[in-house]
C-alpha positions in Angstrom: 42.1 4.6 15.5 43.6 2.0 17.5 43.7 -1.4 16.5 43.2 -2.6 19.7 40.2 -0.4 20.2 36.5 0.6 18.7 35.1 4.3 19.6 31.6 5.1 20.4 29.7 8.8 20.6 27.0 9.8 22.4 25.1 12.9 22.4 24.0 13.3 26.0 21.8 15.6 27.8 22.4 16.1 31.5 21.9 18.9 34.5 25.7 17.7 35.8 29.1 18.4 34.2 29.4 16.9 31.0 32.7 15.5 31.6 31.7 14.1 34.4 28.8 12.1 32.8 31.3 11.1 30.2 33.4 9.4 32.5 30.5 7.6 34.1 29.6 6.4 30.9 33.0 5.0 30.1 33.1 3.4 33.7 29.2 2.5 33.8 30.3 -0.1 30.3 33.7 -1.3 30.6 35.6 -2.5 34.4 33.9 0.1 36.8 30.7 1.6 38.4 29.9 4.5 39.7 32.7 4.6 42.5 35.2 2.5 42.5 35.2 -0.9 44.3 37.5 -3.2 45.4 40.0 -5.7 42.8 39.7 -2.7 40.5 43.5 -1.9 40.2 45.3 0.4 38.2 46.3 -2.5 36.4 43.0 -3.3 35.4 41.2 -0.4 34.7 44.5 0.2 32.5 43.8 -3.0 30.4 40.2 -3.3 30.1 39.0 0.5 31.4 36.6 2.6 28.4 38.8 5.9 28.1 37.3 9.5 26.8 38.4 10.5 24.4 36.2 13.8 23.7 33.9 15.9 25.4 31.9 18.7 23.0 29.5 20.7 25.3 26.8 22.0 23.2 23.8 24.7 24.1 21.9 23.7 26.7 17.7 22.8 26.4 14.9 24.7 28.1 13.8 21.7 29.9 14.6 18.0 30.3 14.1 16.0 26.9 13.1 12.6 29.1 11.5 12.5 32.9 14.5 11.0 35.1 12.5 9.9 38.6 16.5 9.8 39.8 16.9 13.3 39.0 13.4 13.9 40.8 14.3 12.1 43.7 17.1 14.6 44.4 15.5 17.8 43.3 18.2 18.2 40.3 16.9 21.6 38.5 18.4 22.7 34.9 20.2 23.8 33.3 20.0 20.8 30.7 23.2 20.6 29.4 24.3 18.6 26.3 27.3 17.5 25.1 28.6 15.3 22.3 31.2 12.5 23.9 33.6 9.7 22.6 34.3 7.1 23.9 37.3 4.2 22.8 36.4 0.8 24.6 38.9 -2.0 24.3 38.4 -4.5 21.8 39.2 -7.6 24.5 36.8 -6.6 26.5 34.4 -8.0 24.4 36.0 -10.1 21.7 33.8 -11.2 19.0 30.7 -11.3 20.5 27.9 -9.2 18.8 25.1 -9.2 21.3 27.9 -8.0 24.5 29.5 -5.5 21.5 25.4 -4.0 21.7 25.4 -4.1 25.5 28.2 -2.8 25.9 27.7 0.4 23.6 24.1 0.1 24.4 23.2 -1.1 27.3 22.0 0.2 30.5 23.5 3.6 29.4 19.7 4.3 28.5 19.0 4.0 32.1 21.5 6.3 33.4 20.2 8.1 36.4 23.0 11.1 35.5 20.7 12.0 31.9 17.8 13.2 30.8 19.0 12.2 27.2 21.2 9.6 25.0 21.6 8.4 21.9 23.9 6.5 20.3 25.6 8.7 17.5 28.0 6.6 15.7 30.0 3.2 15.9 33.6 2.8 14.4 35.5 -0.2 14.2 39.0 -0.9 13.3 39.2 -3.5 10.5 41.0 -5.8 12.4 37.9 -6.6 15.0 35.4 -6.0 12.5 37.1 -9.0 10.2 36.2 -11.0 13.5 32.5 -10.9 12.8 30.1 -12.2 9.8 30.3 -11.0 6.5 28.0 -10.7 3.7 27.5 -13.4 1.6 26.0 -11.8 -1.4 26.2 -8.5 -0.9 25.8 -6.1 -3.8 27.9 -8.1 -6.5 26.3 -11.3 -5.3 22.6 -9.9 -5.3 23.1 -8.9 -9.1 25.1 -11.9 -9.8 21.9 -14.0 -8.5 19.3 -11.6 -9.8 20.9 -11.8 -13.1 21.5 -7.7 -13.1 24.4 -6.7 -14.3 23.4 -2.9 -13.9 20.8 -0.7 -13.2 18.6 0.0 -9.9 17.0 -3.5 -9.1 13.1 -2.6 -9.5 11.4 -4.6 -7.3 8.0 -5.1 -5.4 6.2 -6.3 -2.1 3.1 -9.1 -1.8 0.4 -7.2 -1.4 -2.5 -8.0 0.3 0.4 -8.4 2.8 -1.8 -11.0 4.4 -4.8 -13.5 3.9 -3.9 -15.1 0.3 -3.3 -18.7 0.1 -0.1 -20.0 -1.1 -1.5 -20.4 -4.4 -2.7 -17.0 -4.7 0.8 -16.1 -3.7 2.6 -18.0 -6.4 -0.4 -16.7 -9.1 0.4 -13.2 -7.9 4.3 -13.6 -8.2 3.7 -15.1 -11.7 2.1 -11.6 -12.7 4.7 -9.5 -11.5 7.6 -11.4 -12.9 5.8 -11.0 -16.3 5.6 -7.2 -15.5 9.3 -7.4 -15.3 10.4 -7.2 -12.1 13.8 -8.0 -10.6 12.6 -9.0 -7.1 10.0 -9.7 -4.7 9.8 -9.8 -1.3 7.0 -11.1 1.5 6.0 -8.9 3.7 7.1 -8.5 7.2 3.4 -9.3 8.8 3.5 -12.9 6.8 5.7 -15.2 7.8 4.6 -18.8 8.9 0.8 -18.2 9.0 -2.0 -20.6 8.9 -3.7 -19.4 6.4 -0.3 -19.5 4.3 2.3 -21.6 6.3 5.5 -21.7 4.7 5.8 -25.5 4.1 3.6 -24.5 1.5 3.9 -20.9 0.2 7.5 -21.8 -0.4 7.1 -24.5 -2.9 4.5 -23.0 -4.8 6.1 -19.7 -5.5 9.5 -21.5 -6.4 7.5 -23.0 -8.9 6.3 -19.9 -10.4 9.6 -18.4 -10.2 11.1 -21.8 -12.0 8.1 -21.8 -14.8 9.4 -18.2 -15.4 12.5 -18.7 -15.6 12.4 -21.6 -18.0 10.6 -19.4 -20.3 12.8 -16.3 -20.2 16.0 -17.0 -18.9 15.3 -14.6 -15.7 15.7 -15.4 -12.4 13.9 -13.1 -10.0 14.9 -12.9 -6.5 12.3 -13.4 -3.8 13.1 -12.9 -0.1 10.9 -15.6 1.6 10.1 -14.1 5.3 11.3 -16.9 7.2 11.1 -14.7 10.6 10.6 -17.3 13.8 12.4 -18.7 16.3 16.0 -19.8 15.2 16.1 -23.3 14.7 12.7 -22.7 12.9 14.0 -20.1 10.5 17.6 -22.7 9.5 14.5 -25.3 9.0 12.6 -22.6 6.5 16.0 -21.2 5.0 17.1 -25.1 4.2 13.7 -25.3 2.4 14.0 -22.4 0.3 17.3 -24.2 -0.9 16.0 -27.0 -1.5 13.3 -25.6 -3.4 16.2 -22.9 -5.7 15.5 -20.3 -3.7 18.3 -17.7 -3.1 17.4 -14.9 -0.5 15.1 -15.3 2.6 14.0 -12.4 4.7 14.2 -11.7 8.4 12.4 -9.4 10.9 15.9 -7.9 12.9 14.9 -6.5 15.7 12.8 -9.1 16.7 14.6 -12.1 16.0 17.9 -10.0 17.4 21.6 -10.7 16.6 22.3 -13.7 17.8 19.7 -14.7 15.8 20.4 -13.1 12.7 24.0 -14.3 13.2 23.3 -18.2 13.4 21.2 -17.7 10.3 24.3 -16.3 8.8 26.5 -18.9 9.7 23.7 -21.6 8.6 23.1 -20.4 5.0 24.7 -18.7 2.1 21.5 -17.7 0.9 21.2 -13.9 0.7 19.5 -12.3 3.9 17.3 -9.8 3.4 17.2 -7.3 6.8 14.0 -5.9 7.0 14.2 -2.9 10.1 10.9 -2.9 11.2 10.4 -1.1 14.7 13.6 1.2 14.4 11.5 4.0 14.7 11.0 2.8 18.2 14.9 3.2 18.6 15.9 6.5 16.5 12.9 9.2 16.4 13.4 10.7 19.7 16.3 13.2 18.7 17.7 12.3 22.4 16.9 8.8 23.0 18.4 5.3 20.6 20.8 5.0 18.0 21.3 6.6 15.1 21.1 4.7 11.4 24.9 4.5 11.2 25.4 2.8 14.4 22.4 0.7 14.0 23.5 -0.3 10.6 27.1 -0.9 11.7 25.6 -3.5 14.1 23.6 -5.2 11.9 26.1 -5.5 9.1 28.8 -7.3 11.6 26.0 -9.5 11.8 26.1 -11.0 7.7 23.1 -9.3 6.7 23.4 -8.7 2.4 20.3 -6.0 2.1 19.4 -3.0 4.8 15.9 -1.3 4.2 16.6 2.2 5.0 13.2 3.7 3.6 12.6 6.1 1.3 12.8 9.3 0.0 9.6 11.4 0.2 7.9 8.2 1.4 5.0 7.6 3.5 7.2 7.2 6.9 8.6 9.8 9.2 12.4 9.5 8.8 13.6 13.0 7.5 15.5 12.4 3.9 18.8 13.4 5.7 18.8 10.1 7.7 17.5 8.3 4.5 20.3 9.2 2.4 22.9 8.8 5.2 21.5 4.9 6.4 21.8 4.6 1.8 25.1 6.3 1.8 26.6 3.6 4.7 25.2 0.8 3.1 27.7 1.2 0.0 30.7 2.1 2.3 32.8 -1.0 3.1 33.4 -1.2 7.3 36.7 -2.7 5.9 37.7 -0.2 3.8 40.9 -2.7 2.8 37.3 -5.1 1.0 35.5 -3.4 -1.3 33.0 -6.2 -0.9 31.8 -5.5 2.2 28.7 -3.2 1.2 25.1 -4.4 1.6 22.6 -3.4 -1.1 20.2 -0.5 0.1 16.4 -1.7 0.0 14.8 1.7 -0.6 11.0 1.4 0.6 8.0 2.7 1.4 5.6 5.0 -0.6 7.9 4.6 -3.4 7.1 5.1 -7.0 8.4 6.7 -10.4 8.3 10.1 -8.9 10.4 9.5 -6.1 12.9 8.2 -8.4 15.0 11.6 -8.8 15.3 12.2 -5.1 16.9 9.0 -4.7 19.0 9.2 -7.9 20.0 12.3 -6.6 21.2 11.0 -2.8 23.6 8.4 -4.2 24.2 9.1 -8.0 24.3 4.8 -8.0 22.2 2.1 -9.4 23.4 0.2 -6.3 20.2 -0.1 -4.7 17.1 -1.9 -5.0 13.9 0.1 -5.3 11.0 -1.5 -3.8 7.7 -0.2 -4.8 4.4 -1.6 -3.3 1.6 1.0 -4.6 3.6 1.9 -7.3 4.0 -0.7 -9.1 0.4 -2.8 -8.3 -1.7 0.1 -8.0 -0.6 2.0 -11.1 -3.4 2.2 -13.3 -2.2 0.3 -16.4 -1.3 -2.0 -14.7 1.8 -4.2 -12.7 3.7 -4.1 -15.8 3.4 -0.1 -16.7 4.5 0.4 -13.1 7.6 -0.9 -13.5 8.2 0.5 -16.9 7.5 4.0 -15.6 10.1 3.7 -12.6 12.6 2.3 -15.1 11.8 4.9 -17.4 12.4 7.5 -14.3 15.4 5.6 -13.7 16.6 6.4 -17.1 15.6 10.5 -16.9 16.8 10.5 -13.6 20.3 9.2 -14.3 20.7 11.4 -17.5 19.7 14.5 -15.9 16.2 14.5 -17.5 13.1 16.0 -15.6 10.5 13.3 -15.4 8.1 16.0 -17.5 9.8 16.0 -20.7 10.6 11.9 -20.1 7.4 11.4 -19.7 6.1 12.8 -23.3 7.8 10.0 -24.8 7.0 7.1 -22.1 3.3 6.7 -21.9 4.0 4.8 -18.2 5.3 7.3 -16.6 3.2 10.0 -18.2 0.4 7.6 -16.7 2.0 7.2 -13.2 2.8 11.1 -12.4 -0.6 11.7 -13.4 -2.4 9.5 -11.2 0.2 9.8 -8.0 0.6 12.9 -8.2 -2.9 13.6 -8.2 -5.3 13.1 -4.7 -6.9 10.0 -6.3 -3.1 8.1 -6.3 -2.0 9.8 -2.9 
């Protein structure tokens, strides 16, 4: 790749010549529209014009994937053809500037007249322009290093009710589930800075749970405080939860956006916890969005140290393939020269000890932190069986044990595949 330059594909759908769309792409997003205008030399569209690079024409769809009022307008009948492009964009056109880097592979592209499809397939920087941007500050060494996990999967759980208890119920909650032997807790992304649990409050009173705990034991769980606001507000809540010992805060990313994410960054070394709520929005049109590794690209540039990426035979509507791939590009370095620049995976959603081998499985690491709502506070022994079973999944999983013969020796997990995999769990 050239140093000078970061590539971008696209799979398009489109009742014109595909190479033809491809070079209105590259023109629509760097020095050009759709015809050329005037002060747009050779000279310039040599120095700052998007170039393709590569053109794949793929079968063609039965019918438009998206209604086009454009296409309408000029009576433009199939066939829909599709095509897989790449195009290289010049670093300077952009510089380091995160939120024009997303307009610029982004952008009005959605709004194309020429398609009745686009999607955003994959992002790739050279190192050079990606050493321009944030980093993480924790990371995976730096999460264990904080969480005082030296190895293993990080088990860890969500506040739940997610909303209506009162900062004291919140700290006499997290004082259970650090006695069930958790490694982390997080808010949840509907709770914030509520009334009925502003963080001015909810702050210092679970810092003091996690402090009472930690004086007793030695352990210090993590808890990602959801400090998601408006950005001088959230530097306000993150220099709160230092104050107070805290170490990781969590934000909303899509709705507090990269700039946002980015000053937070440059603010605070505490670790920040990227919560992905509303991708689906983005990504579960097959022809329409961005896929997880150019979302997650674009995130990471930002300085984010954990990416939710959901999880495996979970309760969302992500196939596993894209699962395992957003997992899988968490623990690959952008900068493949820094081994340190990973994020930890959060796995999520409907997780519990049976889900356990299907993650082991994708990524054959403990690098990852498995968050388990349900099945930790629901299981029916209790918070403290639930983690047990998952650790003791963890165990069968990474030895190449089925979860059936583990479980004749480990009562938890015996208990938790009975009960969720039964309909009374589910």
């Amino acid at each position: 790749m050239n140093a000078e330059r970061y590539e971008a594909s696209y799979l398009i759908e489109t009742p014109f010549e595909p190479a033809r769309v491809a070079e209105v792409i590259a023109g629509e997003q760097s020095c050009g529209t759709f015809t050329r205008v005037q002060g747009e030399t050779d000279e310039l569209r040599a120095r700052a014009r998007a170039t393709v690079m590569q053109v794949e024409e793929l079968a063609p769809a039965p019918a438009p994937s998206l209604p086009n009022a454009y296409l309408a307008r000029k009576g433009a009948a199939g066939p829909w053809r599709r095509a897989r492009v790449r195009v290289s964009f010049p670093a300077a056109n952009t510089g380091a500037n995160l939120p024009t880097l997303v307009a610029t592979v982004c952008g009005n592209l959605y709004d194309l007249g020429e398609v009745t499809g686009l999607r955003l397939e994959s992002l790739h920087l050279p190192a050079s322009y990606r050493r321009a941007f944030e980093r993480p500050a924790a990371g995976v060494a730096g999460t264990r290093a904080r969480s005082g996990v030296a190895q293993g999967a990080l088990v860890g759980t969500i506040i739940k009710p997610s909303v209506g208890l009162t900062p004291a119920q919140t700290a006499s909650l997290v004082a259970e589930l650090c006695r069930a032997g958790v490694d982390f807790i997080k808010d949840d992304e509907i709770n914030a800075n509520s009334p009925h649990s502003p963080i001015s409050q909810r702050v210092p009173a679970v810092m003091a749970a996690l402090r009472a705990h930690a004086d007793r034991t030695g352990k210090q769980v993590m808890f990602a405080f959801n400090i998601t606001d408006e950005v001088d507000a959230m530097r306000r809540h993150a220099d709160l939860v230092e104050r107070e010992g805290g170490n990781c805060v969590m934000a909303s990313l899509n709705w507090v956006g990269h700039a946002g994410v980015q000053t937070l960054r440059r603010h605070t070394g505490l670790a920040l916890h990227g919560h992905r709520n509303g991708y689906g929005a983005l990504s579960r049109h097959g022809l329409l969005g961005i896929s997880v590794q150019a979302y997650q690209t674009l995130w990471r540039l930002a300085g984010i140290d954990h990416m939710h990426v959901h999880g495996l035979q979970g309760k969302f509507a992500q196939p596993d393939e894209e699962v395992v791939q957003a997992l899988r590009h968490c623990l690959q370095p952008l900068d493949p020269q820094d081994p340190q620049d990973v994020v930890m995976p959060v796995v999520s959603s409907g997780q519990w000890a049976g889900t356990v081998p299907a993650t082991w499985q994708a990524c054959a690491s403990d690098d990852l932190l498995f968050m388990a709502g349900g099945g930790i506070l629901a299981h029916p022994d209790g918070p403290a069986a639930g983690v047990a079973s998952i650790r003791q999944a963890w165990q069968a999983a990474a030895a190449g044990v089925p979860l059936a013969e583990q479980a004749r020796t480990a009562p938890e997990l015996a208990r938790a595949l009975a009960f969720f995999g039964s309909a009374e769990g589910r």
